[in-house]
N, C-alpha and C positions, 0 to 999 in steps of 0.2 A: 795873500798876507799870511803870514806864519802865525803860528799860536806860540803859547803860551810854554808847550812842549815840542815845539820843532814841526808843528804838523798844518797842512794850508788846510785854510776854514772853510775856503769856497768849493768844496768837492766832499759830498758826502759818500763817504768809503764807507764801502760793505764790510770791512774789518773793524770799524768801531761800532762802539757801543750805539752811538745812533742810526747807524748804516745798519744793523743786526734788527734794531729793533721797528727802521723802515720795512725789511723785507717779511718781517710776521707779520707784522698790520697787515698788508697789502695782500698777505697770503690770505689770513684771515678774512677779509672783505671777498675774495676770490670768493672762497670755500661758502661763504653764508651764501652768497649771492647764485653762484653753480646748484649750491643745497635750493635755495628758495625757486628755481627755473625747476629743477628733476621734480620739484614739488608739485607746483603747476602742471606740469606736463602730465605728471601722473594722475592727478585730479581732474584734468579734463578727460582723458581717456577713460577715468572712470565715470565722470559724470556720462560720457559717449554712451559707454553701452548702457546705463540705466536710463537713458533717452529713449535709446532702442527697444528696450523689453517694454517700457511701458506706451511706447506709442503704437507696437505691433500689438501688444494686449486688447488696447483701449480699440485698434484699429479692427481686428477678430474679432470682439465682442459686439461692438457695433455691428458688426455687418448680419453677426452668428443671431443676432437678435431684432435685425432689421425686420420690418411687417412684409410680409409673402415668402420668408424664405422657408418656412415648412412647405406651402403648396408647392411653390418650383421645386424642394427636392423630391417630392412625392408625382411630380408629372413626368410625364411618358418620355421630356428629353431635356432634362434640366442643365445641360450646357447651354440650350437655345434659351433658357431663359435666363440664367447668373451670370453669362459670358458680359455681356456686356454690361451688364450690372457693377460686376467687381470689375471691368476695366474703368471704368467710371467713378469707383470709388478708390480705385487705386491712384488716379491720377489727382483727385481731389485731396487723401489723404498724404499724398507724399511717401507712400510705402513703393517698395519694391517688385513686389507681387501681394494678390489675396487669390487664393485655392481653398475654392469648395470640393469638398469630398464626401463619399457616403463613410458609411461605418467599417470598411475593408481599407479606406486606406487608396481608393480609385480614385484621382483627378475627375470633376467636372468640369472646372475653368484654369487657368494661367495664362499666365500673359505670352507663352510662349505656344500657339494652340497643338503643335507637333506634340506637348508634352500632356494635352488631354488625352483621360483616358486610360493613364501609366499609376503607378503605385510612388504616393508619395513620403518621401526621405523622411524619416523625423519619426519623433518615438510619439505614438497614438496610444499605448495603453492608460496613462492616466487620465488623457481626453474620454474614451470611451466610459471612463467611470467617473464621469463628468467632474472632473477637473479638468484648471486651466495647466497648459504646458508650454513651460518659455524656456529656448538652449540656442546656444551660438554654435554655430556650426562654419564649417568652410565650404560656400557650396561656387558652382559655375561661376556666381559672379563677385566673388572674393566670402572673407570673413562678415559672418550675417546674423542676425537675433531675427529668430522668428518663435511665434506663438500659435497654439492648437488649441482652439476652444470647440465646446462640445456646442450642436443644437438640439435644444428637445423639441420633442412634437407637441402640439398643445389642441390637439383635439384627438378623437375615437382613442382606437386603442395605443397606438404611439405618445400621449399622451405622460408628459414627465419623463418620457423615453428619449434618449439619444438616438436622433435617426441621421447623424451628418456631423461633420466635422469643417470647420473653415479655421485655414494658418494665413496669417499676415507676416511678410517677413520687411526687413530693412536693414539694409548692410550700416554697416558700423561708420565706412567711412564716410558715406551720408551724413550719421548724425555729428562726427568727429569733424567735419570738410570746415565748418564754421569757429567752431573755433582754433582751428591749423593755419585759418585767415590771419587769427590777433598774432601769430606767435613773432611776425617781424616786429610788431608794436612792444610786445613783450621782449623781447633781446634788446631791441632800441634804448628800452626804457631802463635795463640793467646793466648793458653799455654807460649809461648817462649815470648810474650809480654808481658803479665802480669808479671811472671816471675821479667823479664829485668826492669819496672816499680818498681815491690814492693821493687829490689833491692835498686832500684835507691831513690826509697821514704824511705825509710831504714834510706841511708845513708843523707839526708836532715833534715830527722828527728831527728838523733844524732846530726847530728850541733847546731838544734834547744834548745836540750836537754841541750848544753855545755851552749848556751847563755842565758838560761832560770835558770838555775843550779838546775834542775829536781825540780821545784816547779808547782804546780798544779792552774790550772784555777782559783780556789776559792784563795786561797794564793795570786796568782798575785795580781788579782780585790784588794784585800784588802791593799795587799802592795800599789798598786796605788792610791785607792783612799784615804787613809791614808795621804802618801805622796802630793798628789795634795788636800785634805780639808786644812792640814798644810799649804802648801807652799800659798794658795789664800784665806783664811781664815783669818789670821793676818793680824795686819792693819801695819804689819812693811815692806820693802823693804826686800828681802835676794836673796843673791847675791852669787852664786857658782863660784869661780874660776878656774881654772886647774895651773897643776905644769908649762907647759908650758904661763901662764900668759894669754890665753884666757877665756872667759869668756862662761861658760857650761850652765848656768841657770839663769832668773831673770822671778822673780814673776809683777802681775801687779801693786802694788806699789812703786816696784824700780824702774821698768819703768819710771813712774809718777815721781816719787823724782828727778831722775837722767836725765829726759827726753831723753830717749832712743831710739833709732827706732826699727823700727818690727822688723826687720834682724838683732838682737843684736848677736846673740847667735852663734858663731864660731869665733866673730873676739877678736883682739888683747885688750886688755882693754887701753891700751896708744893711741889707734887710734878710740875711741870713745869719745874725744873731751872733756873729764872731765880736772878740773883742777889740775896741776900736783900731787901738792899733795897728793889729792882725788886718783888720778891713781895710786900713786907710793905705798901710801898704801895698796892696792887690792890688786898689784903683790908683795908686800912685803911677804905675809902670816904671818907674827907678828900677834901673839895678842894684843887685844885693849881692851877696854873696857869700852862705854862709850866715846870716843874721838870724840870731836865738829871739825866739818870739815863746813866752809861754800861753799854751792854748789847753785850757783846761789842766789837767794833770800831768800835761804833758811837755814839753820842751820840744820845739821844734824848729830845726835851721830848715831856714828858707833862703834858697838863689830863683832869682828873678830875671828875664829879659826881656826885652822888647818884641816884637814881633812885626814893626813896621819896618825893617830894614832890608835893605836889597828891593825896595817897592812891593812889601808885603802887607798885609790888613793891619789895620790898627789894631792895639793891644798889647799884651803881653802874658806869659806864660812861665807858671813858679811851680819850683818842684820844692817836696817838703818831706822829711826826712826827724826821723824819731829820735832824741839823744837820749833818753832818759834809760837809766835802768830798772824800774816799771818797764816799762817796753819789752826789754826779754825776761823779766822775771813771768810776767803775762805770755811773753810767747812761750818759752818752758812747761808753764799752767797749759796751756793750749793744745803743744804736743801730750802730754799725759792725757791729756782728757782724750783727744782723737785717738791714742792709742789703746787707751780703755776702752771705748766704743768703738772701735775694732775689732778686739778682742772677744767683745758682747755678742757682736753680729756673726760674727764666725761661727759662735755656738750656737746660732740658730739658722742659721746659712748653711752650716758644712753638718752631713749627717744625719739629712733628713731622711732617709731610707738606707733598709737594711741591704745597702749591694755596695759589696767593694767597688766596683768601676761608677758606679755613679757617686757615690761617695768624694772617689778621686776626681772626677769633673769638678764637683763644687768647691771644691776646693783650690783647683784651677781655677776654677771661672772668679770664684772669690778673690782669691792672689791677684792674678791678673787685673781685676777692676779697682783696687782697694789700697794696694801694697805696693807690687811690682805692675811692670809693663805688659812681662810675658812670664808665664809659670807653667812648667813640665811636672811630670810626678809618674815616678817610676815604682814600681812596686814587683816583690817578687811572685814566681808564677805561680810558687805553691799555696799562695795566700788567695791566688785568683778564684783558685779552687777550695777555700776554705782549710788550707793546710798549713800546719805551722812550717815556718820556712826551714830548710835542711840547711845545714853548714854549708860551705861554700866548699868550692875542691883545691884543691891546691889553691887557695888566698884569693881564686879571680870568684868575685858574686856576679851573676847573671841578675838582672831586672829586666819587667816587660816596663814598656811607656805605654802607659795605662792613661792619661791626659794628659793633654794640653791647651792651652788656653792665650789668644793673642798675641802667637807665632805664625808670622806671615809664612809661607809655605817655600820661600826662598832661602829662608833665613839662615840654614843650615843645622837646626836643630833636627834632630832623630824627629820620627816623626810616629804616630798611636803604631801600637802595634812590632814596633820592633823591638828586639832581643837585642839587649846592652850587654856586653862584657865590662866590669870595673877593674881594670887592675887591679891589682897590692900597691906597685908601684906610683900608683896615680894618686893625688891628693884628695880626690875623691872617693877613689876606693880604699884606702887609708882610712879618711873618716867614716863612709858606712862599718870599716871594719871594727872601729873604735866607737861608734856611735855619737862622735864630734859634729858640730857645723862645723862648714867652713866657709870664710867670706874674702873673695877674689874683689878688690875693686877697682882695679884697671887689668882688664882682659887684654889690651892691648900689648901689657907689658910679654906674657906669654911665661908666665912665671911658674910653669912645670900644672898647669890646668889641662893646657893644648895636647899634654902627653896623649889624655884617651885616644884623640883622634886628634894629627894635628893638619889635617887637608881639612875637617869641620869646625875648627877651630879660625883657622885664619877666615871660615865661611861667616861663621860668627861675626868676629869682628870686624869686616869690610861693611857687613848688613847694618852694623852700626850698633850692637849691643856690647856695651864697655862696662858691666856689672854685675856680679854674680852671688848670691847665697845659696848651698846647698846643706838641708838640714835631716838628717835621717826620721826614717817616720819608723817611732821607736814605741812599743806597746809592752808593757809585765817583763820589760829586757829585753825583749826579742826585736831583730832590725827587720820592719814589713816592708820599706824601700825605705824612698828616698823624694822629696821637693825640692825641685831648686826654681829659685827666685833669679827672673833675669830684670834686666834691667838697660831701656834703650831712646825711648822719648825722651824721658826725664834726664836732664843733662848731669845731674846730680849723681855721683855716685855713692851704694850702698855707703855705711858708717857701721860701726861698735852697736851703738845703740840700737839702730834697727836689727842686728844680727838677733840681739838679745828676744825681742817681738816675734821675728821668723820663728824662734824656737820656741815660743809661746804659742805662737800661732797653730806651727804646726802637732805641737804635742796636744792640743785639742782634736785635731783635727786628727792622729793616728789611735787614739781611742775608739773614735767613730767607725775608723777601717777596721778597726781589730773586730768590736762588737760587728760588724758586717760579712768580718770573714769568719766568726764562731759561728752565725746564725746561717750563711751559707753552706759550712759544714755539717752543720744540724739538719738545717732542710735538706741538702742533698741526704743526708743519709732516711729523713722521715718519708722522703719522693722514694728512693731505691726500694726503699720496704712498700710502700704502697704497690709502686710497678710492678713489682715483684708478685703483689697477689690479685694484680691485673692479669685476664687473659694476656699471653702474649704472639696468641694470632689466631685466625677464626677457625673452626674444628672443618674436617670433609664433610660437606652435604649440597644436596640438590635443591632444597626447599626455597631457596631465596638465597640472591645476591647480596652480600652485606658488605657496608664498612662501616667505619668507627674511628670515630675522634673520643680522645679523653687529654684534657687540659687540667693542670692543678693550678689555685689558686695563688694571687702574689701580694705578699703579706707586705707590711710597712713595717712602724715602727714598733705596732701593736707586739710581734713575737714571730713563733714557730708559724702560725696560720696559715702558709701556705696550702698546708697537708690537706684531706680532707677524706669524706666516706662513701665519695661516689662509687660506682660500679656498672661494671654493662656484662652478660654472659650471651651468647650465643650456645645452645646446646643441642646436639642429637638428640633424637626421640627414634621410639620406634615406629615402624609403618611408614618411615620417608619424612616425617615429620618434625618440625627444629621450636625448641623453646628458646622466645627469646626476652632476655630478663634487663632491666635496668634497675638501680635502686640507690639511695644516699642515705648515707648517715650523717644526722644532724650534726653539727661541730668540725674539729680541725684538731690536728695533732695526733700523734702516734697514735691516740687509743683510739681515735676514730678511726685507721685507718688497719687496726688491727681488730676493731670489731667487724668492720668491714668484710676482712679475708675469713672470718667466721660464720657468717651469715651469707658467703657466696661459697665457702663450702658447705652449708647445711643447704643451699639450691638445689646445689649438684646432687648432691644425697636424696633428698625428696624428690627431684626429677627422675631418678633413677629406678623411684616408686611408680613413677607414669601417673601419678595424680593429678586432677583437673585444677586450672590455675585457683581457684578460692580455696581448693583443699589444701593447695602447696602454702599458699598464705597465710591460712590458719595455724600449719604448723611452726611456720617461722615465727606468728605472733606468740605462739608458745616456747616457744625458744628464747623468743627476748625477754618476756616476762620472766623466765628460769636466769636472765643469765643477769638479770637487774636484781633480783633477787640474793642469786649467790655471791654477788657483788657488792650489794648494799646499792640499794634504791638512793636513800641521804645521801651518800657520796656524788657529788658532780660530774667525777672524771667514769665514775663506775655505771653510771647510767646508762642507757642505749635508748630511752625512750625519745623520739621524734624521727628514728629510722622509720624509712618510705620505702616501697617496693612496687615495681610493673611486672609483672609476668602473664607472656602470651605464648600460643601453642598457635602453632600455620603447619595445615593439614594439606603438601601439595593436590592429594590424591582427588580432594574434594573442592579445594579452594578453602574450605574454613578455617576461619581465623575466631579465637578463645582469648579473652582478656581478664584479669581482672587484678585491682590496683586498693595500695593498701597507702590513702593518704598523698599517693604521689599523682604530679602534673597527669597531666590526660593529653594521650602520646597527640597525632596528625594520621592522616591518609591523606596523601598524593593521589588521585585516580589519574587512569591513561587520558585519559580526556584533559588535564591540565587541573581540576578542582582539586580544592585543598579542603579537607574535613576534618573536625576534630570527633573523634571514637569518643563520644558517649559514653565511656565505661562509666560504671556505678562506684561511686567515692567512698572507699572505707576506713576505718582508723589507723593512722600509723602503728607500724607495729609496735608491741609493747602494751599497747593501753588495756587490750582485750576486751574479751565482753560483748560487742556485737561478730556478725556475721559478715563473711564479704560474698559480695553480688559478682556475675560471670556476665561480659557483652560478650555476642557471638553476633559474626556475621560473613556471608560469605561475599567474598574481595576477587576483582578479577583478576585476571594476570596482568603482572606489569605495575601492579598498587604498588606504592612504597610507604612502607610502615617507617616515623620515623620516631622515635621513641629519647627521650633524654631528660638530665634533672632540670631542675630548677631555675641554674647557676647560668643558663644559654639565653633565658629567656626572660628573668631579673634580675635588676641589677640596683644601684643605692639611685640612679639616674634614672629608672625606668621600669614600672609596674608590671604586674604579670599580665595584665591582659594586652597592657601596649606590646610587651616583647611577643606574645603570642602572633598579634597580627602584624607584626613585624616578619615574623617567622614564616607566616603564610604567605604575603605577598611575595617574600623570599622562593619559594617553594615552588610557585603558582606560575613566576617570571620567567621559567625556562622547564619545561615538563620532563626535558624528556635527557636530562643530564644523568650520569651514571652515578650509581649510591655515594662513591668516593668524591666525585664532583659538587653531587650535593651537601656534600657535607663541607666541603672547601668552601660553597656559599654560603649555607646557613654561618657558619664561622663568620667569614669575611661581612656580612651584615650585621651582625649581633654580638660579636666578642670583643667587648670595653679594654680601653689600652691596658687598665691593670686589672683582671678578674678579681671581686674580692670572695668569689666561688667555685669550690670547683664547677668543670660543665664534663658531662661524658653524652655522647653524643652518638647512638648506633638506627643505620638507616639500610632497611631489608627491602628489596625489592623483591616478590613474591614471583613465583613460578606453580603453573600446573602442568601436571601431569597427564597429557594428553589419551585420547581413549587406549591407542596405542600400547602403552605402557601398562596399562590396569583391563586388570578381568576378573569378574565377580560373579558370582549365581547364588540363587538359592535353592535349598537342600531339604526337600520335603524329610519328615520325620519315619523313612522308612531305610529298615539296613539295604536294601537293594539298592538303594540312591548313592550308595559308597563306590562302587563300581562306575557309576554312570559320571560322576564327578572327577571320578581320577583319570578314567578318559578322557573326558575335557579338558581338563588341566593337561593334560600329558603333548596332546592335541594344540595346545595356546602354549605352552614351551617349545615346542619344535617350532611353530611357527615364528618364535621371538629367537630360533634359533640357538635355542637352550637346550638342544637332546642329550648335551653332556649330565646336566641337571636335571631330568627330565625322571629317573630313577628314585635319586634322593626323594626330590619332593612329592613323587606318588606316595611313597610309604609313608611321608610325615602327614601330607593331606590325608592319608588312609585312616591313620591313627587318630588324628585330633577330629576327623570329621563325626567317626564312629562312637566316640567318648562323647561327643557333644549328643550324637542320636540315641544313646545310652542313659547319660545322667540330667542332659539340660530338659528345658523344656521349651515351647513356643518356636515360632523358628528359626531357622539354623542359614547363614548366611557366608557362601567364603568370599575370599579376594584374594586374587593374586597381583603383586605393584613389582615391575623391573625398574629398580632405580639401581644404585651402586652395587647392592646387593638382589638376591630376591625374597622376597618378603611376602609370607605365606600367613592368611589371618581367617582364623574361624570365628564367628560372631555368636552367640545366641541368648536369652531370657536370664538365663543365671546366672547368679551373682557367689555359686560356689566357684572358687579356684582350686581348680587340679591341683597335685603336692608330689612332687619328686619321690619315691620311696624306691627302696633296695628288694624288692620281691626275693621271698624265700625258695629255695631249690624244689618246693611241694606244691609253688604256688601253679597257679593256673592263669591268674593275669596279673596286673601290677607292673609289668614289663616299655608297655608302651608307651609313658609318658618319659621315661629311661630310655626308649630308644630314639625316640625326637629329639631330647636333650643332648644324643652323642653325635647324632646324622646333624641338629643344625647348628650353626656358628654360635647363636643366640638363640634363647626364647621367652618366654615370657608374656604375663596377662594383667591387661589394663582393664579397669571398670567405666562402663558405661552407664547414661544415664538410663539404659534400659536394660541392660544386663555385663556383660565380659566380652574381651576379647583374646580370643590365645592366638598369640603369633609370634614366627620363627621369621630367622635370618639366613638364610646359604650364601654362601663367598659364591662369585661365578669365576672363578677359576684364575680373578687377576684382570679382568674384560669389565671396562666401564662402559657400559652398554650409555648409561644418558650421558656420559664426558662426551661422548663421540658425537652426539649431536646437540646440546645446549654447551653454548659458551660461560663458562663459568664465571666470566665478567674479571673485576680487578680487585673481588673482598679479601 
């Protein structure tokens, strides 16, 4: 029998809607029922082996604690007496085997008697230290649970001793065998569900079939949306009755006309408050046509028809229509107001951050949801860069597409990223060059628009977009590009009116670009100077592998802020030795970033004194003090106080490592081992305040430590406290030990760097190196001039053998002279070293705290000579203070030969 729409009843097709929603039911009943059998199944095989451990337990124990089993394993043949013992209780207990053993692990019994006697399988150390031991194993007679209990003695001296061992074992499929019985009972019984279900889904699904009248998913959809584009698409009210005088259906204008509430739809039309008339007509079903009904304020022709015709439902269905002029003086009111609140939104929508390309998104994205369908926005490239735009060259303007926003990718729109040509010629390029909108609204016509490009053009409009505004985004007179408004959904095309808004629209919205492209130029140029008094690559040395991240801050709406006063140094030292410095100054903007490059050139300068890190710090705190001072402390911007300082000294020769920190975070160690430590340094005042003292951590670090040292700005954030980021940092750290300085620093980043810093972070990580005995040779030097000979022997002696006899000259006479000056004027004693790193590097040590002084010896003199001739023989020289007295040491070039390149990899700092 055919339906309703051409389709037999008695066959439910997998193509309709009931036929669709038969075969999920039926899947779904599959799927639970397969799910609830893998459930079972799994649950028995584990109830199995928990069967098994505790019945071979329970079965070992018993036996291990049965009366006479101390005396039989204590007599002269205790298989003659347990053999049959444990066969007897093997058979009793339903286990597999039970095996007595002594304490070695020897068989006394099993069921197999070849195997008395033999060393049995299974782990006995936790038995022996009297625990119980239960494991599954695969042995000769398949997959097995057995268990190892201990026996104690319980008399003389074996007493609470372990003198013996008994396992009970029982294979799995034993305890499994019983219930692998039910499993037909169990399918049977899920057979008969399923079954019982598909019937039952069967018969829901015919139901479904009767109410649908066997049409298909695609048929619905379309009947649907057909039906609801008509009924909300029209700008008229319609109005569905029933036979019985309820009301079945009203669209959102009848609503509106008739002022109706939400809950229209079931009740009585006479007791929804209209006036009689109005009512009595609706439940009439009369046709009309055309008939003025006034309803409230308003006037409204009503046409009516029936709905019973052709053998359709009883009722009838009225459409109603507004004549009054109220009506569009109201709808007039209506667009002003939506275009005002437009407007509103825009300025707080478009321009929330200082970046031209994001800027131009939102403004895209804005258009596109609000305005138009689709909205592009081209802008020129010098402005990408913070530039004001150059004139155009011979009349053609180049723009990049900078956004877009709800342009299908077919569509034939240019697409982010490419470089536009505008003619002169073009009415496009025309208007950017006049700084006109201009409003295209039938693109189909081809009215000299298509010139740009007319293969993207016909692309255009086949995709279906027939509307165009294109408005210059125009700032202080200058053209920064260009917005154009498409238009493709909305069947409607642009008008006059709207053009007016686009250009309202957008001249908010090129304000925002402009302030984004001044603050872009500003920052780029605040970043350039900062970079600029950034190291810009790590100096030559052996003392540690380093690299280094430095990230500036990404400011909003707040200003310039990006900038800031981070800082990181890496520095040679003498004796092989590398200082290395982090430090921030509090604030943002140029002056931070220019106090900055002055306090990391006062570093370098006091480093070049060879002072210990507290003594470098102190001076810096004096420096800032002078320079807040000469500045004016009251002034804001002239202040430097809340600058922070780290500086560390790592001594390959020794492994030591020297810390000390004025106010700033307190760095990590990395050990080779994988732990992560934070260095204890002793906390002093930021510089500036002055007044106390800074404390020095020392400790020595083996090789392969990574020091990783950085501000603030990595480790807090406005989301996240200093001590959370901290152990963020370390489990960071911790998660992969053994990655290279530059690797870890890509981690530490990719863990901890928030989408928009609002800090700078500088970020430097030294892996540590020593200097193996190899390379270093030291003695001490009793306080007699005869000792001067015996040492430069030595030395002459450890340079040939480092293959140094070109050097080997030089540095006699420089060790000649310094060691002899020391046996001369120091006191206490005298100590050299000699370190082959890049160079060679000659160090006398001893008790004083005088420093030798370069002088010019008169043509009369007699001595004065020798510290002028070390000065000219070596590359370098120079005396560091110790905490126990000086150190005088030289440098000699070896001749162009990196003796430690040749054998340490210098890594990727």
């Amino acid at each position: 029998m055919a339906g309703r729409y051409g389709r037999p009843r008695s066959v439910l097709r997998m193509r309709t809607v009931a036929g669709q929603v038969f075969l999920l039911q039926v899947a779904i009943v599959v799927l639970l029922v397969a799910a609830a059998i893998a459930a079972l199944v799994l649950q028995s095989r584990t109830d199995g082996d928990r069967e098994a451990r505790n019945r071979s337990v329970a079965v070992a124990e018993a036996f291990a604690n049965a009366p006479g089993i101390d005396e039989a394993l204590k007599s002269a043949d205790p298989t003659l007496v347990l053999q049959p013992r444990t066969e007897a209780a093997r058979k009793r207990s339903e286990v597999d085997f039970i095996v007595v053993m002594n304490t070695q692990g020897i068989r006394y019994t099993h069921p197999i008697p070849n195997r008395i006697g033999k060393k049995f399988v299974g782990t006995l150390k936790p038995a022996l230290a009297g625990h119980v031991v239960t494991e599954r194993i695969t042995g000769t007679i398949g997959p097995l649970v057995q268990a190892v209990v201990p026996v104690f003695g319980h008399s003389g001296k074996d007493k609470g001793k372990v003198i013996g061992l008994v396992s009970a074992g029982i294979t799995v499929n034993r305890v499994s065998g019983v219930v692998d019985d039910q499993f037909p009972l169990l399918f049977g019984a899920a057979a008969g569900v399923l079954l019982l279900t598909t019937g039952g889904t069967a018969l829901v699904s015919r139901r479904l079939r009767r109410q649908t009248h066997g049409l298909g998913p695609a048929e619905m959809t379309r009947m649907y949306e057909h039906h609801d584009a008509v009924l909300h698409a029209v700008r008229e009210g319609v109005i569905i009755v029933g036979g019985d005088g309820c009301l079945l259906l009203a669209n959102d204008e009848a609503r509106r006309l008739l002022d109706l509430p939400p809950d229209v739809e079931g009740r009585q039309v006479t007791a929804l408050g209209l006036d009689p008339a109005t009512a009595h007509l609706l439940v009439s079903g009369r046709a009309v046509t055309d008939e003025v009904h006034p309803v409230g304020e308003r006037l409204l022709a009503i046409n009516q028809r029936s709905t019973d015709q052709a053998g359709g439902p009883p009722g009838s269905v009225t459409t109603l229509r507004d004549t009054t002029e109220l009506r569009a003086l109201t709808g007039r009111a209506d667009v002003a107001r939506g275009r005002l609140k437009l407007l509103y939104d825009a300025g707080t929508e478009i321009g929330t951050t200082l970046d031209v390309v994001r800027t131009c998104e939102e403004l895209a994205e804005f258009g596109a949801t609000r305005f138009a369908d689709i909205v592009t926005v081209d802008v020129a490239e010098d402005v990408l860069i913070g530039e004001e735009p150059t004139a155009p060259t011979g009349g053609v303007i180049e723009m990049r597409r900078t956004a877009t926003s709800g342009a299908p990718s077919d569509s034939g729109l240019y697409p982010v990223g490419k470089l536009i040509r505008f003619e002169p010629a073009t009415a496009l390029g025309a208007g950017l060059a006049s700084g006109k909108a201009a409003l295209e609204a039938d693109l189909a016509a081809f009215s000299g628009w298509h010139l740009q490009s007319p293969g993207r053009a016909r692309k255009i409009v086949a995709h279906g977009i027939h509307s165009r505004i294109a408005v210059p985004l125009r700032a202080r007179g200058v053209i920064l590009g260009v917005a154009i408004f498409w238009r493709s959904d909305k069947p409607e095309p642009f008008e006059e009116e709207e053009l007016s808004l686009a250009e309202e629209l957008v001249a908010r919205a090129a304000v925002s670009i402009d302030n984004a492209r001044r603050y872009t130029r500003e920052h780029t140029m605040a970043v350039t100077l900062q970079r600029s008094l950034l190291p810009r690559g790590l100096p030559e040395q052996n003392a540690v592998q380093a690299a280094y991240r430095y990230l500036p801050a990404q400011a909003g709406l707040g200003g310039l802020g990006g900038v800031g006063g981070d800082w990181f140094d890496i520095i040679p030292l003498p004796g092989a030795r590398v200082a290395l410095v982090v430090g921030d100054v509090v604030g943002h903007g140029l002056h931070a970033a220019a106090t900055m490059g002055r306090l990391r050139t006062a570093v370098h300068n006091f480093a070049n004194l060879d002072l210990p890190p507290d003594e470098i710090l102190w001076h810096l705190d004096e420096l800032v003090t002078r320079i807040d001072q000469d500045e004016g402390a009251e002034e804001a911007e002239g202040s430097v106080t809340g600058a922070t300082c780290l500086y560390a000294i790592y001594d390959p020769a020794s492994g030591n490592c020297t810390m000390a920190r004025a106010g700033h975070v307190q760095p990590l160690l990395l050990l080779p081992d994988g732990t992560v430590e934070t260095a204890d340094v002793p906390g002093g005042p930021p510089l500036g305040l002055g007044g106390l003292p800074f404390e020095t951590w020392q400790r020595q670090l083996p090789e392969e430590t990574r020091l990783v040292l950085f501000t603030d700005g990595l480790v807090e954030d406005r989301d996240r406290d200093l001590d959370e980021g901290m152990a963020l940092l370390s489990r960071t750290l911790s998660d992969q030990p053994g990655r290279t300085p530059d690797e870890t620093c890509e981690a530490a980043l990719g863990a901890l760097l928030p989408e928009r810093p609002s800090d700078d972070i500088a970020l430097l990580v030294a892996r540590t190196r020593v200097l193996d005995t190899a390379h270093v040779a030291d003695w001490d030097v009793p306080p007699d001039p005869s000792a001067v000979a015996q040492i430069r022997a030595a030395a002459v002696r450890k340079l040939i053998e480092w293959g140094l006899a070109e050097e080997a000259f030089t540095a006699e006479l420089i060790l000649s002279e310094l060691v002899t000056n020391s046996i001369r004027y120091a006191a206490g004693p005298i100590r050299v070293r000699l370190i082959r790193d890049t160079s060679l590097i000659c160090e006398v040590s001893d008790r004083s705290s005088t420093s030798p002084h370069l002088r010019q010896a008169a043509t009369t003199d007699e001595g004065g000579r020798g510290l002028f001739l070390v000065a000219q023989l070596a590359e370098r020289w120079g005396t560091r203070y110790t905490t126990s007295g000086k150190v005088i040491w030289t440098e000699q070039a070896l001749l162009g030969i990196d003796l430690v390149a040749e054998e340490t990899d210098r890594g990727d700092a």
